[in-house]
C-alpha positions in Angstrom: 23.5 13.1 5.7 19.9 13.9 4.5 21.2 14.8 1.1 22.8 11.5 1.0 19.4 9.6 2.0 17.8 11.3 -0.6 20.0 9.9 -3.2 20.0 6.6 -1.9 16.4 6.5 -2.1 16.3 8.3 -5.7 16.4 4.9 -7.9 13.5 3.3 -5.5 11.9 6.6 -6.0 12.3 6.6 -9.9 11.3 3.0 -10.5 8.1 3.0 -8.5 7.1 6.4 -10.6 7.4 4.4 -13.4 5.9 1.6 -12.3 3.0 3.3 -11.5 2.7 5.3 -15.2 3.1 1.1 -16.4 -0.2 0.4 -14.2 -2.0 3.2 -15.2 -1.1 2.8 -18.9 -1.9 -0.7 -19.5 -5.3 -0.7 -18.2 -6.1 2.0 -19.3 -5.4 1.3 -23.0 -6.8 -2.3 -22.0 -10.2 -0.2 -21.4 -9.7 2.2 -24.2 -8.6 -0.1 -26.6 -11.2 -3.2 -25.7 -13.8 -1.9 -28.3 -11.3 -2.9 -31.0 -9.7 -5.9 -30.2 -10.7 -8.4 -32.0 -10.4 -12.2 -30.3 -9.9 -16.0 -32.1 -11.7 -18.5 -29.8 -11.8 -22.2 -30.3 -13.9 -24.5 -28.0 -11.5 -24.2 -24.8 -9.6 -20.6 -25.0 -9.6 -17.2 -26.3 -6.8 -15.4 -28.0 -5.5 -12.2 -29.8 -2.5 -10.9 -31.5 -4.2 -6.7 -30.1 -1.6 -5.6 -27.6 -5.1 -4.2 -25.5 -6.1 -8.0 -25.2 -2.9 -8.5 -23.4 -2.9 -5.4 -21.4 -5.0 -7.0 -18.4 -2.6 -9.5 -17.2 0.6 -7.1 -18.1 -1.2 -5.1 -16.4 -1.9 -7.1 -13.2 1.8 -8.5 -12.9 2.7 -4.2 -12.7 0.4 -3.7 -9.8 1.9 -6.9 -8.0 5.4 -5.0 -8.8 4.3 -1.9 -7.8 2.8 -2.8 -4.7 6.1 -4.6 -3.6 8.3 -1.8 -4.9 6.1 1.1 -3.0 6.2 -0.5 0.8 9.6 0.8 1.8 7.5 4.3 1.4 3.2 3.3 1.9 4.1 -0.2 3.9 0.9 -2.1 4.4 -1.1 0.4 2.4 1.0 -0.1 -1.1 -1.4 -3.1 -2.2 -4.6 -1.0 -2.0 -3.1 1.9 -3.6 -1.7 -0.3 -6.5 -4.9 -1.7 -6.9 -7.0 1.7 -6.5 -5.1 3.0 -9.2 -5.4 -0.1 -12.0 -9.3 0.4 -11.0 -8.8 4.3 -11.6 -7.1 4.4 -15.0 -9.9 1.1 -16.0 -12.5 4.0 -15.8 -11.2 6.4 -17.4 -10.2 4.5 -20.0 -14.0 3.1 -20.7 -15.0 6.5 -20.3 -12.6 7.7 -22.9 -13.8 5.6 -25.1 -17.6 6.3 -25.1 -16.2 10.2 -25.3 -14.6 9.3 -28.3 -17.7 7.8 -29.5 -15.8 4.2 -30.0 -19.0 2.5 -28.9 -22.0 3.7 -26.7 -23.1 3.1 -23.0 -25.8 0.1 -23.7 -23.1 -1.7 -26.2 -22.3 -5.0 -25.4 -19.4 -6.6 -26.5 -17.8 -9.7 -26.7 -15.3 -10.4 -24.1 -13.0 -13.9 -23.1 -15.0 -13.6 -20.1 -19.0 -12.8 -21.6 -20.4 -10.0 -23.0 -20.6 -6.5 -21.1 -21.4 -3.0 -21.3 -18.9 -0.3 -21.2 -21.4 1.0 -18.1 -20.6 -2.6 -16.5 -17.1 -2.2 -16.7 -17.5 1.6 -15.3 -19.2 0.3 -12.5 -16.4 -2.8 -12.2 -14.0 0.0 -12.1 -15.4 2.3 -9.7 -16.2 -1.2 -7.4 -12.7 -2.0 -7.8 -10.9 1.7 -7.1 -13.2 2.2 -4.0 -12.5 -1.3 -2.5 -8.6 -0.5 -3.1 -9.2 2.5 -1.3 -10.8 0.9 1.5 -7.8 -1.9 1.7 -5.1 1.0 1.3 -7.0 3.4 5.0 -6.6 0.1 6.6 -3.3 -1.1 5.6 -2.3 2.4 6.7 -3.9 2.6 9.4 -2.5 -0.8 10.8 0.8 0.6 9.6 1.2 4.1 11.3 -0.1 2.1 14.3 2.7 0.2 14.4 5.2 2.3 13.3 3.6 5.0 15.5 3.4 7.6 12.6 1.3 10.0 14.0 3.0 10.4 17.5 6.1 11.3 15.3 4.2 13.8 13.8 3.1 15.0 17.6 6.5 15.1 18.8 8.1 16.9 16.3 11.4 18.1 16.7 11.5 16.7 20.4 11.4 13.1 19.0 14.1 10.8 20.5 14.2 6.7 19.3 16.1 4.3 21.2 16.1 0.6 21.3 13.7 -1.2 23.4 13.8 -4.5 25.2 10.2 -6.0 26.1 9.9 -8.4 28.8 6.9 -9.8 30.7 4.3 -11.1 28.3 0.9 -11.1 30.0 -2.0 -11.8 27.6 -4.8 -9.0 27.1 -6.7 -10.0 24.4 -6.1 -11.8 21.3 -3.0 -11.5 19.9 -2.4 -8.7 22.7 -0.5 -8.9 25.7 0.8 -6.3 27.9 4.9 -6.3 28.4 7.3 -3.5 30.4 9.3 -1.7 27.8 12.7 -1.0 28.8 15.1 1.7 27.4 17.9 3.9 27.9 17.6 7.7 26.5 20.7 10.1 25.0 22.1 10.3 28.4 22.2 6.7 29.0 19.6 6.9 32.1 17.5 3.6 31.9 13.4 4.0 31.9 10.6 1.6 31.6 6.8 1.8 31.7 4.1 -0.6 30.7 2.4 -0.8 27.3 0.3 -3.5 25.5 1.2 -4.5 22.1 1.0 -6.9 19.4 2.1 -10.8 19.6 4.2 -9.8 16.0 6.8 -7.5 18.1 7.9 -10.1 20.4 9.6 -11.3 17.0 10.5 -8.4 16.1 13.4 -5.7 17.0 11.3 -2.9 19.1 12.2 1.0 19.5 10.8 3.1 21.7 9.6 6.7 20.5 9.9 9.6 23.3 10.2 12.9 24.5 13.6 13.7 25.0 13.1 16.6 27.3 10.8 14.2 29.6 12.3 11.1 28.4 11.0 9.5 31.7 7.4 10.4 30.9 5.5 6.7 29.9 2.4 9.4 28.8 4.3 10.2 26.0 6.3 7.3 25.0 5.4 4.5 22.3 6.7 1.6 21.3 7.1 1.2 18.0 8.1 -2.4 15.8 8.6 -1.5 12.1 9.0 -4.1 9.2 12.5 -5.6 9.9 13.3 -3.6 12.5 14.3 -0.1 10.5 12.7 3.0 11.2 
């Protein structure tokens, strides 16, 4: 059955690989390539037949695919990471291209958008890779909290999921309330014990994560409400 997952999984797998190369590619030849595009601009708009003055918004249209293709496996983190990476391969393209001696730091050049610096777009790039950073710890964050990632981990092989039914909302904050999470383990022996979670899994189809040789213990039981209810 795990063999079988992993070949399910192995075209998702393939296409976000190569959706990321795409991201990484385009802006980086964007970057690399800037120094030499040469643009056509009229009073209102800008324009060039250089594949590297296209690159940019190719470019941006991949990380909006790759961030939608990557959430079955990084969830709320795949925008960040997406983004993190197009900021990445933006500074190392720039830097390629003072290596290569294509221009030097203190050039500016003439851009739709103004005139810059290869050391301005650097600095763009690092700003831009650190803030998608930043965006992906939280979105992972959020997400292993409410997919309960880490207690997984904690559990290990004594991990047991069954389906939960949550009943008596009581509000505890915003967005928070604190409900009794009902369940029944392997054995078909029914448990509950109180927890406080998100407004968002009232909506949603909730499982409940536990030890299965104490599966009466609420100390080591979570509630868990993935995206579309699958684990």
């Amino acid at each position: 059955m795990a063999q079988g997952r992993i070949v399910a999984q192995l075209p998702l797998t393939v296409a976000c690989a190569l959706m990321a190369w795409q991201v990484w590619l385009l802006f980086h030849v964007a970057a690399a390539e800037g120094a030499r595009v040469t643009w056509s601009c009229d009073v209102s708009s800008c324009g060039t037949d250089d594949l590297a003055g296209g690159a940019p918004m190719m470019g941006a249209a991949a990380v909006v695919a790759l961030s939608l293709l990557s959430t079955r496996y990084l969830h709320r983190a795949a925008p960040g990471v997406a983004v993190a990476l197009a900021g990445a391969a933006s500074g190392a393209g720039w830097q390629d291209t003072l290596d290569a001696g294509d221009v030097t730091a203190d050039e500016s050049m003439e851009w739709p958008v103004g005139w810059f610096t290869p050391e301005n777009w650097i600095i763009v790039a690092q700003v831009i890779t650190v803030a998608g950073c930043l965006y992906a710890l939280r979105g992972g964050w959020v997400s292993l909290r409410r997919t309960q990632g880490l207690h997984r981990l904690a559990l290990g092989r004594r991990l047991a999921v069954a389906e939960a039914e949550l009943t008596g909302w009581e509000r505890a904050g915003r967005n928070r309330g604190r409900v009794v999470v009902g369940f029944h383990d392997g054995d078909g022996a029914h448990h509950a014990f109180p927890a406080v979670v998100d407004r968002y899994a009232l909506g949603r189809t909730a499982f409940v994560l536990y030890d299965v040789e104490h599966p009466g213990d609420a100390t080591s039981s979570r509630v868990s409400s993935p995206r579309k209810g699958k684990l």
